[in-house]
C-alpha positions in Angstrom: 58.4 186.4 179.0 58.5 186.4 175.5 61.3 184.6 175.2 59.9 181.3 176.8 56.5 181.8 174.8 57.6 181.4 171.6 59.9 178.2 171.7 57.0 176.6 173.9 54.7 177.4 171.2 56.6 176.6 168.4 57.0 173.0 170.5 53.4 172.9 170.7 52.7 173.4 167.5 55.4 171.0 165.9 53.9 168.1 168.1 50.2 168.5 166.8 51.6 168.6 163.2 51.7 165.4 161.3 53.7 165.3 157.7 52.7 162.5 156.3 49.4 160.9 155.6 50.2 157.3 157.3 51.7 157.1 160.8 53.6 154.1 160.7 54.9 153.9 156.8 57.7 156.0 155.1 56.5 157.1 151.8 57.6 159.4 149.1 54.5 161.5 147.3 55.3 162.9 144.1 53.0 165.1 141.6 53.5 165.6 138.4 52.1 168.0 135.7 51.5 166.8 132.4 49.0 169.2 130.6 48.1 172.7 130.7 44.7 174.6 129.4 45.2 178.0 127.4 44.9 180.1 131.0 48.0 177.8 132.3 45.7 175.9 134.9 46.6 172.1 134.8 44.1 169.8 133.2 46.4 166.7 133.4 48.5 165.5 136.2 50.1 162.3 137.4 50.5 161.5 141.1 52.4 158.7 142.5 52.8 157.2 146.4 56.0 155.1 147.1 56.5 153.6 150.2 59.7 152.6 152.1 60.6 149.9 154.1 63.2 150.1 157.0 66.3 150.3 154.7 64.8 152.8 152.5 63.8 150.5 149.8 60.8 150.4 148.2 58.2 148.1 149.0 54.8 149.2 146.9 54.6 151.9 144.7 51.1 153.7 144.0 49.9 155.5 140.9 46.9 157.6 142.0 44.0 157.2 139.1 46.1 155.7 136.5 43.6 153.0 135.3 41.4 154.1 132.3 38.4 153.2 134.8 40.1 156.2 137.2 41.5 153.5 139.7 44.5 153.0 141.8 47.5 151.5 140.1 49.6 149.2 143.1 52.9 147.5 141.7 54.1 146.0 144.9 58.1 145.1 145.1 58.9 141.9 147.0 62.9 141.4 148.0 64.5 137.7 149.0 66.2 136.9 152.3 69.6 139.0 150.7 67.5 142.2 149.5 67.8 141.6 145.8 
Protein backbone atom coordinates (compact mmCIF):
# COMPACT_ATOMS: atom_id res chain seq x y z
CA UNK A 1 0.00 0.00 0.00
CA UNK A 2 2.71 2.14 0.55
CA UNK A 3 4.17 1.75 -2.48
CA UNK A 4 1.26 3.37 -4.56
CA UNK A 5 0.87 6.19 -1.80
CA UNK A 6 3.89 7.84 -2.14
CA UNK A 7 4.28 8.21 -6.15
CA UNK A 8 0.49 9.35 -6.07
CA UNK A 9 1.39 11.90 -3.63
CA UNK A 10 4.38 12.99 -4.84
CA UNK A 11 2.06 13.47 -8.27
CA UNK A 12 -0.21 15.36 -6.28
CA UNK A 13 1.94 17.46 -4.97
CA UNK A 14 4.11 18.34 -8.08
CA UNK A 15 0.73 19.36 -9.94
CA UNK A 16 -0.28 21.99 -7.19
CA UNK A 17 3.29 23.39 -7.31
CA UNK A 18 3.96 26.31 -9.55
CA UNK A 19 7.78 27.50 -10.15
CA UNK A 20 7.49 30.51 -11.59
CA UNK A 21 5.66 33.66 -10.77
CA UNK A 22 3.91 34.05 -14.41
CA UNK A 23 2.06 31.15 -16.02
CA UNK A 24 2.47 31.83 -19.48
CA UNK A 25 6.18 33.72 -19.76
CA UNK A 26 9.65 32.00 -19.40
CA UNK A 27 11.83 34.14 -17.27
CA UNK A 28 15.10 34.03 -15.61
CA UNK A 29 15.18 35.65 -11.88
CA UNK A 30 18.46 36.51 -10.57
CA UNK A 31 19.60 38.07 -7.11
CA UNK A 32 22.49 39.51 -6.37
CA UNK A 33 24.27 40.65 -3.18
CA UNK A 34 26.07 43.75 -3.20
CA UNK A 35 26.70 44.94 0.48
CA UNK A 36 26.98 43.46 3.73
CA UNK A 37 26.46 45.10 7.51
CA UNK A 38 29.20 44.20 10.26
CA UNK A 39 26.87 40.96 11.40
CA UNK A 40 27.07 39.66 7.57
CA UNK A 41 23.20 40.36 6.89
CA UNK A 42 22.83 42.06 3.37
CA UNK A 43 21.92 45.65 3.29
CA UNK A 44 22.32 46.01 -0.51
CA UNK A 45 21.10 43.78 -3.17
CA UNK A 46 20.34 43.85 -6.86
CA UNK A 47 17.50 41.73 -8.41
CA UNK A 48 16.79 41.34 -11.91
CA UNK A 49 13.70 39.56 -14.07
CA UNK A 50 14.53 38.53 -17.73
CA UNK A 51 12.04 37.10 -19.74
CA UNK A 52 12.25 34.71 -22.75
CA UNK A 53 10.50 34.44 -25.78
CA UNK A 54 9.91 31.05 -27.62
CA UNK A 55 13.60 30.59 -28.88
CA UNK A 56 15.04 31.46 -25.61
CA UNK A 57 15.90 34.99 -26.42
CA UNK A 58 15.31 37.75 -24.48
CA UNK A 59 12.48 39.91 -24.88
CA UNK A 60 12.45 42.49 -21.64
CA UNK A 61 14.65 42.52 -19.05
CA UNK A 62 13.60 43.92 -15.38
CA UNK A 63 15.67 45.47 -12.71
CA UNK A 64 13.61 45.33 -9.53
CA UNK A 65 14.03 48.96 -7.65
CA UNK A 66 16.87 50.24 -9.54
CA UNK A 67 15.57 53.84 -10.08
CA UNK A 68 16.84 56.43 -7.36
CA UNK A 69 12.87 56.97 -6.80
CA UNK A 70 12.90 52.88 -5.80
CA UNK A 71 11.09 52.07 -9.20
CA UNK A 72 11.19 49.35 -11.69
CA UNK A 73 13.84 49.54 -14.38
CA UNK A 74 12.17 47.70 -17.94
CA UNK A 75 14.75 47.68 -20.96
CA UNK A 76 12.65 45.85 -23.41
CA UNK A 77 14.63 44.04 -26.56
CA UNK A 78 12.78 44.18 -29.89
CA UNK A 79 14.22 41.61 -32.78
CA UNK A 80 13.46 42.11 -36.78
CA UNK A 81 11.78 39.57 -39.01
CA UNK A 82 15.54 37.56 -39.07
CA UNK A 83 16.07 37.68 -35.14
CA UNK A 84 18.88 40.12 -35.13
Amino acid sequence: MKKIIIPIGALLIAHSAHAQLTQGENYVYSKSYLDYNTSGQPTKTSETVQYMDGFGRPKQVVNVKASPLGKDVVTHIEYDQFGR
